[in-house]
Backbone as XML, in Angstrom:
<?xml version="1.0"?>
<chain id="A" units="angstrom">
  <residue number="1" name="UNK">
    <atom name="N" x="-3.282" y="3.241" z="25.840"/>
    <atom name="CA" x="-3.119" y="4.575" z="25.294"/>
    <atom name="C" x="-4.440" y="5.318" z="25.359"/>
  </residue>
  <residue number="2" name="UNK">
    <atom name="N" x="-4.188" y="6.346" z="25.571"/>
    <atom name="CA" x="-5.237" y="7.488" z="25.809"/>
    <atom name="C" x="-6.083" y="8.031" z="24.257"/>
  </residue>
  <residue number="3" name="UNK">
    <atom name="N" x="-7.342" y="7.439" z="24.314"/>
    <atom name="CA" x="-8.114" y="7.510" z="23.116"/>
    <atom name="C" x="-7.846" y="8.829" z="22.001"/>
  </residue>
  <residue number="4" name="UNK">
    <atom name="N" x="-7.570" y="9.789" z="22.676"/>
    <atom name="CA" x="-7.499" y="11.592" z="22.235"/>
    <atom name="C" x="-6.178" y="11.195" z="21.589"/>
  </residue>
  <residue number="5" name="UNK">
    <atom name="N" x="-5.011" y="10.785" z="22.467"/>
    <atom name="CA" x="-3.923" y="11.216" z="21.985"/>
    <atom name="C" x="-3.790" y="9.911" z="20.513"/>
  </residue>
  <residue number="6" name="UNK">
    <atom name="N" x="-4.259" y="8.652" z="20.759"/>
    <atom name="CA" x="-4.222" y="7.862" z="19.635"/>
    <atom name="C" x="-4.800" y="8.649" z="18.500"/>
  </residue>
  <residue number="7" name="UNK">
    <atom name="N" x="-5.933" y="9.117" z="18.843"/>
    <atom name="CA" x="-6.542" y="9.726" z="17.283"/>
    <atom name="C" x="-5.870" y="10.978" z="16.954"/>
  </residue>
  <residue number="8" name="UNK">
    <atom name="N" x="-4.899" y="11.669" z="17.924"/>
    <atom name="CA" x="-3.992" y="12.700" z="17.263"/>
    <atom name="C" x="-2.909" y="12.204" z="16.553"/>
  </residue>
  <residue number="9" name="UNK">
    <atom name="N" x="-2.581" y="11.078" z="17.448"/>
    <atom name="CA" x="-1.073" y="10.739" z="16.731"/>
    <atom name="C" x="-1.546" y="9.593" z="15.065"/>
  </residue>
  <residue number="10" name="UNK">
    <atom name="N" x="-2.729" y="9.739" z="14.857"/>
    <atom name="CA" x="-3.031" y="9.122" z="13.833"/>
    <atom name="C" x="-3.243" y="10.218" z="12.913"/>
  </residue>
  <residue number="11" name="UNK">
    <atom name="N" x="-3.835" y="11.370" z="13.129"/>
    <atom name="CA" x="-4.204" y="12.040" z="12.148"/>
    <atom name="C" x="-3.081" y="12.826" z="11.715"/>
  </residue>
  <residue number="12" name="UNK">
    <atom name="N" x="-2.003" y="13.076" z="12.567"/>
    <atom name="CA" x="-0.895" y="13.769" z="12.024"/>
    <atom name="C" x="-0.273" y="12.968" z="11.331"/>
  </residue>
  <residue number="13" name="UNK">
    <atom name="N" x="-0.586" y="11.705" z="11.418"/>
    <atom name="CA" x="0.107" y="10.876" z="10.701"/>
    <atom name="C" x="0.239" y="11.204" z="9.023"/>
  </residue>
  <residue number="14" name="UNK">
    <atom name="N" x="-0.888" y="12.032" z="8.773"/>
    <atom name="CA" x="-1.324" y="11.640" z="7.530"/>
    <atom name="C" x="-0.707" y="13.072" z="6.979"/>
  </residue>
  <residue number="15" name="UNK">
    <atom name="N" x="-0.379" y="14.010" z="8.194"/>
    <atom name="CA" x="0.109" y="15.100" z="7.301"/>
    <atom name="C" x="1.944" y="15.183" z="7.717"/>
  </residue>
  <residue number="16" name="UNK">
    <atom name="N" x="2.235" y="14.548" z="8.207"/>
    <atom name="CA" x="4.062" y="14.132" z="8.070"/>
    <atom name="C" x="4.732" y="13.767" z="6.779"/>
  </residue>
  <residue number="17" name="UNK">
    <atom name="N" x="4.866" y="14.500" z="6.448"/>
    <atom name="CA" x="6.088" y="14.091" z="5.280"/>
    <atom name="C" x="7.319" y="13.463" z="5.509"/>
  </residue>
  <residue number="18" name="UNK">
    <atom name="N" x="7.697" y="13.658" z="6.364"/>
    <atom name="CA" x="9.074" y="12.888" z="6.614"/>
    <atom name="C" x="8.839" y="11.019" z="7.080"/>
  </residue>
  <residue number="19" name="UNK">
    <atom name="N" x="9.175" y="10.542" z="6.625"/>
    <atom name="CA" x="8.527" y="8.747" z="6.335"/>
    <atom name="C" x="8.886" y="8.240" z="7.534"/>
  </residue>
  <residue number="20" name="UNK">
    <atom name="N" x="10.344" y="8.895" z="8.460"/>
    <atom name="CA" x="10.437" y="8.291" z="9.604"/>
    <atom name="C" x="9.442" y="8.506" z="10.900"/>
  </residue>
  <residue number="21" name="UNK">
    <atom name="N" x="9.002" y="10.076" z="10.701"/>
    <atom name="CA" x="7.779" y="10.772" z="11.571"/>
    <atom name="C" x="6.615" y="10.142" z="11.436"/>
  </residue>
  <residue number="22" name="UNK">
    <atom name="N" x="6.083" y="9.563" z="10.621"/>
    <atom name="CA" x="4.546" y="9.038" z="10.290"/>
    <atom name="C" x="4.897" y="7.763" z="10.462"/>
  </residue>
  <residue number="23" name="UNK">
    <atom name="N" x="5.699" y="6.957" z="10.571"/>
    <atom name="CA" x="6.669" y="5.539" z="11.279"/>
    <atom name="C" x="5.945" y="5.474" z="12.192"/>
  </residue>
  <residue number="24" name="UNK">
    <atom name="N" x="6.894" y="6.539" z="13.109"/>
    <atom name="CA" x="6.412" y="7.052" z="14.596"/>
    <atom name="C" x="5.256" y="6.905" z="15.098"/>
  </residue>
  <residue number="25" name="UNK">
    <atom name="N" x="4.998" y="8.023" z="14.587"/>
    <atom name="CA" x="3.258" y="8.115" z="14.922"/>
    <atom name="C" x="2.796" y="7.016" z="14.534"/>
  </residue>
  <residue number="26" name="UNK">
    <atom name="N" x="2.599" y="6.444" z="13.489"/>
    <atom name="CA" x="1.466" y="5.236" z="13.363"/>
    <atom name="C" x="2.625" y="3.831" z="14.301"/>
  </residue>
  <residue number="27" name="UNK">
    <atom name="N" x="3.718" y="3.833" z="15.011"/>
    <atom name="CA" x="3.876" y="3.189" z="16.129"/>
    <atom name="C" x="2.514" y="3.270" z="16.950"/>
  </residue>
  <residue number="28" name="UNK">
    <atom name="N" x="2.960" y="4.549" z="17.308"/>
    <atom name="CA" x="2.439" y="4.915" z="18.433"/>
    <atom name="C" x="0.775" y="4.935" z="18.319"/>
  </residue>
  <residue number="29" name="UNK">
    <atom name="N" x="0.464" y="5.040" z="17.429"/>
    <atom name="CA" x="-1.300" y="5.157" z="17.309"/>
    <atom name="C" x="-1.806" y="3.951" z="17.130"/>
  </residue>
  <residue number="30" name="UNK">
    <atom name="N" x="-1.500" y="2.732" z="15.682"/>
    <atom name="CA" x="-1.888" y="1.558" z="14.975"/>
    <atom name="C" x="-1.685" y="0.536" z="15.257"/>
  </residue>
  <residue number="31" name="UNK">
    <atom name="N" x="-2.327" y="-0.376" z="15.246"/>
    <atom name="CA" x="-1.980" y="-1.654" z="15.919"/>
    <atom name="C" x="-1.051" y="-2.721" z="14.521"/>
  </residue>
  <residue number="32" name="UNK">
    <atom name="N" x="0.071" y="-3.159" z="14.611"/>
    <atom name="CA" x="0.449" y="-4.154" z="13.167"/>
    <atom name="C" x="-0.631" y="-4.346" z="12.121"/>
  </residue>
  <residue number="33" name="UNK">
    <atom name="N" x="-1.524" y="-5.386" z="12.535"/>
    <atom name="CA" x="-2.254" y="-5.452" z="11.641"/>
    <atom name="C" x="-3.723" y="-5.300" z="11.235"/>
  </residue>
  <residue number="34" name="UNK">
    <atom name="N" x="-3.668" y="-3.394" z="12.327"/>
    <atom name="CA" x="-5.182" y="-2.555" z="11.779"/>
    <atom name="C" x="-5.757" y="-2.359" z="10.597"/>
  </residue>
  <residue number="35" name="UNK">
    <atom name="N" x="-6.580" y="-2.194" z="10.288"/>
    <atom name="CA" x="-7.040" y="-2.571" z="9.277"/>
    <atom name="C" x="-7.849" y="-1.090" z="8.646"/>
  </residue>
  <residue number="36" name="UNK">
    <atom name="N" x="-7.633" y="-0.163" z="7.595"/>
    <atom name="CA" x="-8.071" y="0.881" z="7.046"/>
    <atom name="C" x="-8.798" y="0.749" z="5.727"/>
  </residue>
  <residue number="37" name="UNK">
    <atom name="N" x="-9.971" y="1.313" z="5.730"/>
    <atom name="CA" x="-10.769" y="1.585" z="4.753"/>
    <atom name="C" x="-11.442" y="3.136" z="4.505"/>
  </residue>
  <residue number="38" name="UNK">
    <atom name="N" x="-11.640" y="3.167" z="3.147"/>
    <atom name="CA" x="-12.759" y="4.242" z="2.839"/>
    <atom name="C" x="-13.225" y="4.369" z="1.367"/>
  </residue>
  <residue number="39" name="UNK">
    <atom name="N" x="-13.972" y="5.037" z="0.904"/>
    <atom name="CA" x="-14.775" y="5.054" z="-0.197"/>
    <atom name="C" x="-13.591" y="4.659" z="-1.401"/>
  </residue>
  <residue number="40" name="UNK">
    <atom name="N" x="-12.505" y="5.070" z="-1.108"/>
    <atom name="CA" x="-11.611" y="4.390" z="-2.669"/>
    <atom name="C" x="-10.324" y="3.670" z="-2.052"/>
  </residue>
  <residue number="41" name="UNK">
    <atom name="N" x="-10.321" y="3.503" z="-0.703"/>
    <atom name="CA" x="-9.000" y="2.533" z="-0.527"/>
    <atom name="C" x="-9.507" y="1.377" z="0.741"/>
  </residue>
  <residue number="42" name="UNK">
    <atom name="N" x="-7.969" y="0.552" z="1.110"/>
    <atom name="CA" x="-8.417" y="-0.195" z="1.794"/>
    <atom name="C" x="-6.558" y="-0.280" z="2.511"/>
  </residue>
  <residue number="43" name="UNK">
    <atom name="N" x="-6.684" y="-0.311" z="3.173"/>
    <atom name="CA" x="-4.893" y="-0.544" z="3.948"/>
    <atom name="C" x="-4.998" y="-1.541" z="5.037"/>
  </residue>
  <residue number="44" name="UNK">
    <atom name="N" x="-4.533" y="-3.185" z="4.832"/>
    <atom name="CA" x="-4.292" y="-3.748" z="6.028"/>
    <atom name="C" x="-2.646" y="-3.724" z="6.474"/>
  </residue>
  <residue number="45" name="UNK">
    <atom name="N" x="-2.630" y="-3.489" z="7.698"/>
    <atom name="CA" x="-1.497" y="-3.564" z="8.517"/>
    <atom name="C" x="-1.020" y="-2.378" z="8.364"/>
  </residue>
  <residue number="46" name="UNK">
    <atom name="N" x="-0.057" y="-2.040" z="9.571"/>
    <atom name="CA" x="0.472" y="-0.680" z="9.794"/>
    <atom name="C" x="1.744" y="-0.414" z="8.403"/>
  </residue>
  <residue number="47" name="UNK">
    <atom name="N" x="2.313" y="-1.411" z="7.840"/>
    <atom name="CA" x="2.895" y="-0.866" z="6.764"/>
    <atom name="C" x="2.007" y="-0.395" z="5.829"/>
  </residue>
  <residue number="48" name="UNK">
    <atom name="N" x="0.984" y="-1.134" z="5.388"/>
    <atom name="CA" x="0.381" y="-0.432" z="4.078"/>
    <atom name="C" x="-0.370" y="0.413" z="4.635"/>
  </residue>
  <residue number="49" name="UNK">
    <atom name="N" x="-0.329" y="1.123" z="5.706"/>
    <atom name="CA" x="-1.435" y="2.321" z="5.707"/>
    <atom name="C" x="-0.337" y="3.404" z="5.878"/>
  </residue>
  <residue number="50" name="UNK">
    <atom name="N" x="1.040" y="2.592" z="5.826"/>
    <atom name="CA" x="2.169" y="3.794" z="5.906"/>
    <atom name="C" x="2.627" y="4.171" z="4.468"/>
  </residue>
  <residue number="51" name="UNK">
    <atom name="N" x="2.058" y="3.165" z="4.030"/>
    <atom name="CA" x="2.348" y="3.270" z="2.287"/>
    <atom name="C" x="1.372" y="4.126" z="1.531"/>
  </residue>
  <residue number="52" name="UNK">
    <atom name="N" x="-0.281" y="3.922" z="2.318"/>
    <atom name="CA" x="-1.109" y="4.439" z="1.634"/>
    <atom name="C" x="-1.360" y="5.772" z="1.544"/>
  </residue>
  <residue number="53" name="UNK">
    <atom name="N" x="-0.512" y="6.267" z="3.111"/>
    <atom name="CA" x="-0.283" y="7.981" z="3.575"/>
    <atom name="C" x="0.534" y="8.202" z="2.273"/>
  </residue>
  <residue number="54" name="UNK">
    <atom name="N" x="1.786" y="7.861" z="1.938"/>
    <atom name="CA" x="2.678" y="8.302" z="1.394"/>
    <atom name="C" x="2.184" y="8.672" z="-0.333"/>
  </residue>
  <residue number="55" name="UNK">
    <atom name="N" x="1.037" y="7.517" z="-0.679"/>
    <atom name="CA" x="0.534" y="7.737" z="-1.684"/>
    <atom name="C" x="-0.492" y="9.075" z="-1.996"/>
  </residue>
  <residue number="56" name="UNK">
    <atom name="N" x="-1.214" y="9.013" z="-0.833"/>
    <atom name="CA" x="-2.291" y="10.227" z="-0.562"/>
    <atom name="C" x="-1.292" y="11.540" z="-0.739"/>
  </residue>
  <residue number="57" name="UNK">
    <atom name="N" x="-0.530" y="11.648" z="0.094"/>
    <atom name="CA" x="0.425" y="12.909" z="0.085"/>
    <atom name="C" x="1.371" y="13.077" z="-1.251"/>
  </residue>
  <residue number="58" name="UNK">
    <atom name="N" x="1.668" y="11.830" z="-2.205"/>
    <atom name="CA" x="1.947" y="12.121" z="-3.521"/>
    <atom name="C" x="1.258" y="12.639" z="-4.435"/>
  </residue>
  <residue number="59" name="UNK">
    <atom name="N" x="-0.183" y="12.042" z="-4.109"/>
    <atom name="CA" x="-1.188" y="12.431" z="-5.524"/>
    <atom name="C" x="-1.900" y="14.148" z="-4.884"/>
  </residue>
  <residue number="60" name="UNK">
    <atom name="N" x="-1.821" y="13.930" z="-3.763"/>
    <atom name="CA" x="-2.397" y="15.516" z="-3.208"/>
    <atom name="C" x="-1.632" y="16.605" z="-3.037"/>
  </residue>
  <residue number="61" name="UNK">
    <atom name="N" x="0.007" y="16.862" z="-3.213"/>
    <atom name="CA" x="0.979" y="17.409" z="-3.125"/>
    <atom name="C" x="0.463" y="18.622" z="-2.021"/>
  </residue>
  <residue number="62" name="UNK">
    <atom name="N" x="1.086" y="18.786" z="-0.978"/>
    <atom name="CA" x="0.568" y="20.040" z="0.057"/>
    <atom name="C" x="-0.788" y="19.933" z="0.901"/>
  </residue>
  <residue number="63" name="UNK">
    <atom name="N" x="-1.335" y="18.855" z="0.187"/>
    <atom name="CA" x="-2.991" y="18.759" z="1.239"/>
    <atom name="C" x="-2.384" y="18.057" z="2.739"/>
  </residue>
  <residue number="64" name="UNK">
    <atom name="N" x="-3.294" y="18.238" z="3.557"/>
    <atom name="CA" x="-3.285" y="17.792" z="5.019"/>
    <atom name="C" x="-4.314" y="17.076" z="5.619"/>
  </residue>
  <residue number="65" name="UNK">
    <atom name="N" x="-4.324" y="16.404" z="6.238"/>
    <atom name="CA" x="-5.532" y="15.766" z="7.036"/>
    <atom name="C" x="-5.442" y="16.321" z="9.018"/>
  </residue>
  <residue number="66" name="UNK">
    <atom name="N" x="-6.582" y="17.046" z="8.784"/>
    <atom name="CA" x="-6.698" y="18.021" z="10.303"/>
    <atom name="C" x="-7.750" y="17.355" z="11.145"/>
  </residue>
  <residue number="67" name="UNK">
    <atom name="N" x="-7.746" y="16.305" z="12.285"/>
    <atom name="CA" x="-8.969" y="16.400" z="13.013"/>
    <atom name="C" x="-9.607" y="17.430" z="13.620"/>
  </residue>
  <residue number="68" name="UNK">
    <atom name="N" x="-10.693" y="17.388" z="13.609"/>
    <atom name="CA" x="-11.366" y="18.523" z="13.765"/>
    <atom name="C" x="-12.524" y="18.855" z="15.097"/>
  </residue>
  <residue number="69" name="UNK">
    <atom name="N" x="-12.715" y="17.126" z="15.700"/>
    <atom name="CA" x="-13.189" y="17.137" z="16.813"/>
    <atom name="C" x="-12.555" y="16.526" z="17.484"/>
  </residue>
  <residue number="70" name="UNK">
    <atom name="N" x="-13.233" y="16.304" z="18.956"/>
    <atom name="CA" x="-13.004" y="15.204" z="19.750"/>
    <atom name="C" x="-13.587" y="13.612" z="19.520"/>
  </residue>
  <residue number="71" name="UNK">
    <atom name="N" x="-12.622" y="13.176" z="20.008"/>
    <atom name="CA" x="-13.329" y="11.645" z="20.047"/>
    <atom name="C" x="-14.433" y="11.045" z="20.693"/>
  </residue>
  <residue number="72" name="UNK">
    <atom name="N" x="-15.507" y="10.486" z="20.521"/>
    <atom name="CA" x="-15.681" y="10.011" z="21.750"/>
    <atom name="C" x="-16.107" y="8.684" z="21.275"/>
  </residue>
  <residue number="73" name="UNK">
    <atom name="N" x="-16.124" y="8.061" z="23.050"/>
    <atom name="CA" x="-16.620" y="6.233" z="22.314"/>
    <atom name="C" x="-17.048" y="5.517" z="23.533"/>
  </residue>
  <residue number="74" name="UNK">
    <atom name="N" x="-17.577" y="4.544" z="23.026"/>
    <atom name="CA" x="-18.125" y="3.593" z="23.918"/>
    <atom name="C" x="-18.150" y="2.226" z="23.088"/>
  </residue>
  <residue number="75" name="UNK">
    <atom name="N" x="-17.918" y="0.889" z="24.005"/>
    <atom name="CA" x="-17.695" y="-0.311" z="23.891"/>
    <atom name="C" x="-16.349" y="-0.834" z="22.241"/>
  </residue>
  <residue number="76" name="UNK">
    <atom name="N" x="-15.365" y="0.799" z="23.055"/>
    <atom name="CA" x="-14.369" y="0.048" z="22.011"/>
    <atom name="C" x="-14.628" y="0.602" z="20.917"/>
  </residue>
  <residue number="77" name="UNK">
    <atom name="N" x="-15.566" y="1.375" z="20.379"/>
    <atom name="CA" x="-16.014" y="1.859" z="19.314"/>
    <atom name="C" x="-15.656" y="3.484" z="19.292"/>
  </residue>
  <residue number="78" name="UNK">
    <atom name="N" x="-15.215" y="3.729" z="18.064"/>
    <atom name="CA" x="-15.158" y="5.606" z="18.589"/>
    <atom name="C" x="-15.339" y="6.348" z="17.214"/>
  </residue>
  <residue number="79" name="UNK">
    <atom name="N" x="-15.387" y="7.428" z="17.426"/>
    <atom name="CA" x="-15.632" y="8.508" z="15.904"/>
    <atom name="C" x="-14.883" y="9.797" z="16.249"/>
  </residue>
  <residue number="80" name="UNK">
    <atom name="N" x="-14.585" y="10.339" z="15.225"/>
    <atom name="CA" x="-14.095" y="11.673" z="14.807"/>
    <atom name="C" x="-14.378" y="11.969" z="13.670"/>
  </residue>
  <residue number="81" name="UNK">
    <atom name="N" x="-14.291" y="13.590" z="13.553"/>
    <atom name="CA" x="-14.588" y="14.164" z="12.200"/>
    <atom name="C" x="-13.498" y="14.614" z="11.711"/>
  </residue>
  <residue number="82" name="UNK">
    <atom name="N" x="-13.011" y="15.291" z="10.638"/>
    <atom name="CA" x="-11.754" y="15.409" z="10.346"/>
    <atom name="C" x="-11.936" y="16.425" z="8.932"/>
  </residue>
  <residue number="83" name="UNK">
    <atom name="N" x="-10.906" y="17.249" z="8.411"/>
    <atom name="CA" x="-10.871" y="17.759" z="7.077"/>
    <atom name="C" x="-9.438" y="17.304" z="6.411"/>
  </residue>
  <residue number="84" name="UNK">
    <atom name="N" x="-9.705" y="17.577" z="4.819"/>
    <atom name="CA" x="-8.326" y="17.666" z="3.879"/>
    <atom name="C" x="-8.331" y="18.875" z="3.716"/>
  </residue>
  <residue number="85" name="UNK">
    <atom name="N" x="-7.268" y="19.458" z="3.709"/>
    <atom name="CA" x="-6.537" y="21.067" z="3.623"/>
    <atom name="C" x="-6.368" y="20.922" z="2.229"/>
  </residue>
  <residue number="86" name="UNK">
    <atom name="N" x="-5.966" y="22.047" z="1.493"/>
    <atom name="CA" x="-5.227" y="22.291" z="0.185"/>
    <atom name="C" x="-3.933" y="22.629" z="1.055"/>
  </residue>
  <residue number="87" name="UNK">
    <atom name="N" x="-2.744" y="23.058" z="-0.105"/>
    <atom name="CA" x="-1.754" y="23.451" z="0.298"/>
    <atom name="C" x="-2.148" y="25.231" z="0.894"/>
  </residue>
  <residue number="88" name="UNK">
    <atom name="N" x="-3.047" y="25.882" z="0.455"/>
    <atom name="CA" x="-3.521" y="27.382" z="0.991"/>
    <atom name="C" x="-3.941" y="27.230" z="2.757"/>
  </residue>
  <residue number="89" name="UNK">
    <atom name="N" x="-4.325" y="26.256" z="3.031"/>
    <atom name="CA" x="-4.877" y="26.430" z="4.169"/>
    <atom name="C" x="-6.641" y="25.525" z="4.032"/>
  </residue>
  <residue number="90" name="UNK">
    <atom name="N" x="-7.377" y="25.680" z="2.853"/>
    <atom name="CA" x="-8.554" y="25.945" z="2.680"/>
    <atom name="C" x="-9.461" y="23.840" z="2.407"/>
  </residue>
  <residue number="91" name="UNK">
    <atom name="N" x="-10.314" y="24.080" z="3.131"/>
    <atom name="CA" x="-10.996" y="23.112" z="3.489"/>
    <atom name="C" x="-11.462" y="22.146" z="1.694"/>
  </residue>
  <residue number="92" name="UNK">
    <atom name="N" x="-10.769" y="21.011" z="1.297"/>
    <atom name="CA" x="-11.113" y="20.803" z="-0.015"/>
    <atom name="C" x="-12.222" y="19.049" z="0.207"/>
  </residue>
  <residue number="93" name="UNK">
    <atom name="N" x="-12.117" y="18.744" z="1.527"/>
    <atom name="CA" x="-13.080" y="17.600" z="1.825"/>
    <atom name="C" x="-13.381" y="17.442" z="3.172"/>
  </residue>
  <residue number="94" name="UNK">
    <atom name="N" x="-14.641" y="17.490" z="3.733"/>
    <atom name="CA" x="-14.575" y="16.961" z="5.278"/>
    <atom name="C" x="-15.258" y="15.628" z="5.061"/>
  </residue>
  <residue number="95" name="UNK">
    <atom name="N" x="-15.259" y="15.064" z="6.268"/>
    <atom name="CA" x="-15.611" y="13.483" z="6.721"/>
    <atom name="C" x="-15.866" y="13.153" z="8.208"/>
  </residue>
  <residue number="96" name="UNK">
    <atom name="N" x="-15.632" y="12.258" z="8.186"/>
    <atom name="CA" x="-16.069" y="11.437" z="9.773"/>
    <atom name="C" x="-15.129" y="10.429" z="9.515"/>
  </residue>
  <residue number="97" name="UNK">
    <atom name="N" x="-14.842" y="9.947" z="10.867"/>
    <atom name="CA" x="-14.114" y="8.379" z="10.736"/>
    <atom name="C" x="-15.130" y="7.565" z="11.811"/>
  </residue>
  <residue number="98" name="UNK">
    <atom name="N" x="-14.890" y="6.469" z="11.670"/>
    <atom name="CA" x="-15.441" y="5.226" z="12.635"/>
    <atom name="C" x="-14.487" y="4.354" z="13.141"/>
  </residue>
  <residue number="99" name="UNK">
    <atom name="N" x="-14.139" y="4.111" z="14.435"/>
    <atom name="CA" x="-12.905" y="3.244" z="14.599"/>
    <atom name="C" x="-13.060" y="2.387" z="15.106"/>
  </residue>
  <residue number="100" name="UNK">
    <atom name="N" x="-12.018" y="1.160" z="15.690"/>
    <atom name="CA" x="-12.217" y="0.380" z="16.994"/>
    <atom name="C" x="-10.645" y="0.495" z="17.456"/>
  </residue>
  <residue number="101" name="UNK">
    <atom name="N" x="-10.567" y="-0.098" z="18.784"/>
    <atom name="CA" x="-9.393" y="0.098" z="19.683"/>
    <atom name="C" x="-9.291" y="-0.834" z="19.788"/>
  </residue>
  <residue number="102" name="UNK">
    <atom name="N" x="-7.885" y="-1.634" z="19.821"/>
    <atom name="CA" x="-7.490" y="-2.809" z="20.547"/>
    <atom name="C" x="-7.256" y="-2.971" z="21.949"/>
  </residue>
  <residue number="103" name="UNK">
    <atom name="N" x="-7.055" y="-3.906" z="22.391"/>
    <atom name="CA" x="-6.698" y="-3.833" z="24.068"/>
    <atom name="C" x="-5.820" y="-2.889" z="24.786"/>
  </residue>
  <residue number="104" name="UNK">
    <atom name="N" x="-4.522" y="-2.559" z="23.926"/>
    <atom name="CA" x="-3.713" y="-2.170" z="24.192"/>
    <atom name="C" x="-3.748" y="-0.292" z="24.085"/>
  </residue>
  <residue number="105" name="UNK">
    <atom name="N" x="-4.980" y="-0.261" z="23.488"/>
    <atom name="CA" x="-5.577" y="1.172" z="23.096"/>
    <atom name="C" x="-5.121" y="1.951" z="21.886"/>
  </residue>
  <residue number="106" name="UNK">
    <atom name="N" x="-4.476" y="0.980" z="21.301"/>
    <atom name="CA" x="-3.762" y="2.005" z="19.771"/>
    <atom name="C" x="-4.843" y="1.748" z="18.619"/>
  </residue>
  <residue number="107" name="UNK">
    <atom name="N" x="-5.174" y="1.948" z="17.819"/>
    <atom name="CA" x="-6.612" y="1.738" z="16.629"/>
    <atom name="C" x="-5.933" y="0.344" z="16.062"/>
  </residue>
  <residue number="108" name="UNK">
    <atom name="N" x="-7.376" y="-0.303" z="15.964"/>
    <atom name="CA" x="-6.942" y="-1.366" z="14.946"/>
    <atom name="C" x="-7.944" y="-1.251" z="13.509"/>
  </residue>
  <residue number="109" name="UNK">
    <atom name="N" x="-8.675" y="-0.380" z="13.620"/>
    <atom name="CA" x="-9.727" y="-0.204" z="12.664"/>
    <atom name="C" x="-10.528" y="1.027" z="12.231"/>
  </residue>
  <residue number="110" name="UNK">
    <atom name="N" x="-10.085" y="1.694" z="11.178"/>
    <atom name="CA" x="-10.775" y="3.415" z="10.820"/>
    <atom name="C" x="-11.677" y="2.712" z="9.610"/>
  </residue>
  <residue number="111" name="UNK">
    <atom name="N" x="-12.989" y="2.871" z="10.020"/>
    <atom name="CA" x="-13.667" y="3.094" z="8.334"/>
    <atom name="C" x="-14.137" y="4.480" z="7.967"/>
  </residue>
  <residue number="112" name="UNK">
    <atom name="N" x="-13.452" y="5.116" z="7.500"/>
    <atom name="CA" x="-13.710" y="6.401" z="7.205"/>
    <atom name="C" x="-14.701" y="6.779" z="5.980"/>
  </residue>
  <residue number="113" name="UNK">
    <atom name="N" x="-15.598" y="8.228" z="6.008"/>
    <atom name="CA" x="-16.590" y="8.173" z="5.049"/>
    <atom name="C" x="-16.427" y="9.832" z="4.917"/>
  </residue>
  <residue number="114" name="UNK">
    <atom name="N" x="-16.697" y="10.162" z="3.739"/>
    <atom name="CA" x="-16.167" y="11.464" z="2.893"/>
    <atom name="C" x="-17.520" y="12.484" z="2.807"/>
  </residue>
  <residue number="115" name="UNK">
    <atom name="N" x="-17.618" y="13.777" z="3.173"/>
    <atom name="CA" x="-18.843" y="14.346" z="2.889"/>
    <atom name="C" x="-19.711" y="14.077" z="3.871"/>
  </residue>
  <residue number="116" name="UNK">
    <atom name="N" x="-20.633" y="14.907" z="3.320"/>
    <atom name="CA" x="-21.750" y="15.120" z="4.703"/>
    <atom name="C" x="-22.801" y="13.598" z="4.576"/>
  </residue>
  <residue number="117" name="UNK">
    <atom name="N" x="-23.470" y="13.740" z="5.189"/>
    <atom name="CA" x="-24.601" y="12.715" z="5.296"/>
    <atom name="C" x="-25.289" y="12.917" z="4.032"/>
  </residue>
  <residue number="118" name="UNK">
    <atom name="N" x="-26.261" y="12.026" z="3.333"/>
    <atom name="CA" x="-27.041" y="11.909" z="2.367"/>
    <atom name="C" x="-28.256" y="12.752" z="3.008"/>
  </residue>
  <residue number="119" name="UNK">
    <atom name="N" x="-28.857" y="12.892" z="2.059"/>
    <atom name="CA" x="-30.271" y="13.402" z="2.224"/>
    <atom name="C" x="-30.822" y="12.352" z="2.143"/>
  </residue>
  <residue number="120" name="UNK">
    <atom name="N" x="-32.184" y="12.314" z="3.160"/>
    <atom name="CA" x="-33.380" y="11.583" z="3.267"/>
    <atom name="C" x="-34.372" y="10.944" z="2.178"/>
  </residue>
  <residue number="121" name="UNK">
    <atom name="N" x="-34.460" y="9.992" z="1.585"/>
    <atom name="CA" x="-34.982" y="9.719" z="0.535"/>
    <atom name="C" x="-36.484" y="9.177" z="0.456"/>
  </residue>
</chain>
């Protein structure tokens, strides 16, 4: 699978409401048992990160998750940046993700991180 379209069909994942559509997509993007993290969760395997969407989109009612760049990568490794929407339209968190690809090219691994970079200490 084509790196671009995996990290699209992942990120829409997260703004599908309909449980059979984000199925789909994380078919088509996640590998069984990829493995998701970030500053307050952790999702192994493609069910619980289908569970963990469903939770995000309960407690956030109307927010979205929009990628916002391109991918790029080398040795299997890749990044994107990404935002959470409100239900208005309006930017309420950006981030970055960090991934890896399996053989087969669908993600087996997002560690995602919230906010800009730290300042220099």
């Amino acid at each position: 699978m084509d790196l671009q379209r995996a990290v699209a069909a992942y990120g829409e994942a997260w703004s599908a409401t309909d449980a059979a559509a984000r199925a789909k997509l994380l078919d088509e993007a996640w590998t069984d048992a990829g493995v998701y993290c970030d500053p307050m969760a952790r999702a192994e395997g493609r069910a619980a990160l289908h569970a963990h969407i469903g939770e995000f989109q309960a407690n956030f009612p109307g927010s979205t998750i929009a990628v916002t760049s391109g991918a790029d990568e080398h040795d299997g490794y890749f990044r994107f940046s990404w935002e959470m929407r409100d239900a208005d339209g309006g930017t309420t968190l950006e981030g970055f993700d960090v991934g890896h690809r399996a053989d087969d090219g669908r993600i087996d691994l997002i560690v995602g991180f919230f906010g800009p970079f730290p300042p220099l200490t």
